[in-house]
N, C-alpha and C positions, 0 to 999 in steps of 0.2 A: 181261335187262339193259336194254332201250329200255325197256319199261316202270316200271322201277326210275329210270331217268333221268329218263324223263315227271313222275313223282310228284315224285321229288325236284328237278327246275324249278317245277312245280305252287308248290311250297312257300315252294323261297325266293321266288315271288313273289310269294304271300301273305304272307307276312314281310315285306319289305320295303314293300310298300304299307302294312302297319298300321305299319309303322315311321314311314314318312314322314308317316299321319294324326297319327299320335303327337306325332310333332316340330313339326310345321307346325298343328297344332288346328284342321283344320277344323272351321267355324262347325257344319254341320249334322249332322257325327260326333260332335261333344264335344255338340251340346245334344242327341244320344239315349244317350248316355252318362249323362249328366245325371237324363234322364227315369229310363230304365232302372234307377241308383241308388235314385231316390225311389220307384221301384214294390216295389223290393226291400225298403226297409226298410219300405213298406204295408205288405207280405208277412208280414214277420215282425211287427207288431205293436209295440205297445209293451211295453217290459219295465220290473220293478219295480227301483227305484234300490237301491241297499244301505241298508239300516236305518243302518249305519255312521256315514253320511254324513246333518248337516241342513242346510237352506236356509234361513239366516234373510233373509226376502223383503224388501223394500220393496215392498210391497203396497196395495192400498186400505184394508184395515182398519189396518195400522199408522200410513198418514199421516193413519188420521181421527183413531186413539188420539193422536201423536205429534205431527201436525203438518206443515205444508207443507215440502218438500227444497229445500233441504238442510237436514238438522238438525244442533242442533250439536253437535260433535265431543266433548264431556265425555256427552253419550248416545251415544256409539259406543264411548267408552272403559266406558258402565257395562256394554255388552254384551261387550264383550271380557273382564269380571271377571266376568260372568256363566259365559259359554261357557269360562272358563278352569276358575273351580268346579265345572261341571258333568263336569269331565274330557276337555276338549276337547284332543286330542295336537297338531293343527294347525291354525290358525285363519286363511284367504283369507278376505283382502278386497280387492272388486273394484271398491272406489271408488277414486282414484287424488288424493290431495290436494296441489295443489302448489303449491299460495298459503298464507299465513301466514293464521293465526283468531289470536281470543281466547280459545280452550280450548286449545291447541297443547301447553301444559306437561300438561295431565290425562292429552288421549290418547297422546303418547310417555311418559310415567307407567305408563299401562295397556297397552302394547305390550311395554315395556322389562318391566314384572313379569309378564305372559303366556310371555315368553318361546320365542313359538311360532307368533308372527305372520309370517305371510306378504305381503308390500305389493306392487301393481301399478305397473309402468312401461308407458310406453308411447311407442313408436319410430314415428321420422317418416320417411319416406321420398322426401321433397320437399324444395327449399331445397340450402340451403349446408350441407357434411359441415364437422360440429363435432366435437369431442375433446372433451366431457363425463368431468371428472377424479370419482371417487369411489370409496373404496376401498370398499364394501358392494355396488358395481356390478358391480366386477372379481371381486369374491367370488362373485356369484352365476352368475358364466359359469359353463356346464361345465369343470370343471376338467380334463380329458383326453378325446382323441377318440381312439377306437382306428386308425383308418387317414385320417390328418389330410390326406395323396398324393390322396386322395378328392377331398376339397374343393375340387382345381381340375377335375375334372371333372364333378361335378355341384355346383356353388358355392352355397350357400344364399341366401335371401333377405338383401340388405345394408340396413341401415336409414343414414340421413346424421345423425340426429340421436333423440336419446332426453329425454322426459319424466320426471323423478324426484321422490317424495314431496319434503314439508318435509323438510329434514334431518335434524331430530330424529328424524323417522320413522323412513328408512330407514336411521340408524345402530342404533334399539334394535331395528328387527323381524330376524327371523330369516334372511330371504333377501327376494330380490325376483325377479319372472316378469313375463315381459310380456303383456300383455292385447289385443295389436292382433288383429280377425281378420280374414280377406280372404275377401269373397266370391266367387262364381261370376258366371260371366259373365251370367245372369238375373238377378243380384242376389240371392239367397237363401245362406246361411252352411250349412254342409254339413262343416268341420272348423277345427281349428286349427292354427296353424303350430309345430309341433313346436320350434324354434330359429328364432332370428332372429340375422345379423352383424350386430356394431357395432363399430368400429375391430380389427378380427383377434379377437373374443372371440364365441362364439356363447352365447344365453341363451335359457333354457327360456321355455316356457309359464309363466303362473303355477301351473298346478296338477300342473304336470311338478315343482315345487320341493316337498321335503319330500313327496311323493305315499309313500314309503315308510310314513308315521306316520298316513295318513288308516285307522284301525281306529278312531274314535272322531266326535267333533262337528265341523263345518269351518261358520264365517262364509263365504258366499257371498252376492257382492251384485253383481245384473247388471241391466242396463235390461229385456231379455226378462220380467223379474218382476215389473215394476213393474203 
């Protein structure tokens, strides 16, 4: 029986200490946590993406073919008619456009006939908490959380303010995700933020939106590619 007692002190006191490393983050616990992660996925290598899924890049050879960035947006709308014909189910794009051009009518043109476009926003988390009204924004929360009692215990990340396409945009595309990521405390990106809060509504990822339909081509455009 003492020795059963021993053990089971032993323990919670090992519990409790990782609990409090947990809670409080020590510096020199979290960056071998840190380390640890990245040796793990050395370990396993790289693996092959799904054929499914293509990356069309902004790369070196497209801006020699194309041209210096930004290009204009009536050549993003001829790839969205491309990638639509090709059979593309869901189409992310990871550029976020939220100033008015002179191509503006082509690409909500070729968005609104895609039918299948996914557009990024992106949340601020600095400054003055604004109510950004838009009914395409409110559409793209998760519409139900199974045990919502949760949320005041482990509260998600609250953004004060949010970046949205042209309008024309994010009324013909199909949903909108948001694109913020947060690094680790080295500075290195290692995931993404599953939801983010904005005025009581929680919003995916971009590639959390529509991910059920990716059996096919997806537009993806990130700075890493460039």
């Amino acid at each position: 029986m003492k020795k059963t007692k021993t053990v089971l002190l032993i323990g919670i006191v090992i519990t409790l200490f990782y609990s409090f490393c947990a809670i409080s983050k020590l510096l020199p616990l979290e960056r071998i946590e840190l380390l640890l992660y990245d040796l793990r996925y050395q370990i396993r290598g790289r693996t092959t993406p799904p054929k499914e899924i293509a990356i069309v890049a902004i790369d070196d050879k497209s801006l020699e073919k194309v041209g210096r960035w930004p290009w204009e947006r009536s050549k993003i709308a001829a790839v969205i008619d491309i990638l639509k014909k090709m059979g593309a189910k869901v189409i992310f794009i990871d550029v976020i456009y939220s100033e008015p051009s002179k191509d503006d009518e082509i690409l909500k043109d070729a968005i609104k006939r895609a039918g299948n476009v996914i557009l990024p926003i992106v949340f601020d988390f600095k400054g003055e908490k604004k109510n950004v009204q838009d009914g395409i924004l409110v559409q793209s929360a998760y519409s139900a959380i199974a045990n919502p009692e949760n949320l005041n215990i482990f509260f998600p990340i609250g953004a004060n303010d949010v970046l949205l396409p042209v309008k024309g945009f994010s009324q013909s595309a199909d949903a909108l995700g948001h694109i913020n990521m947060i690094a680790d405390k080295d500075g290195i990106l290692r995931w993404e933020v599953m939801a983010i809060e904005y005025n009581g509504d929680l919003f995916p990822f971009l590639l959390i939106q529509g991910s059920e339909e990716i059996t096919a081509l997806s537009f993806f455009l990130h700075d890493e590619y460039v």
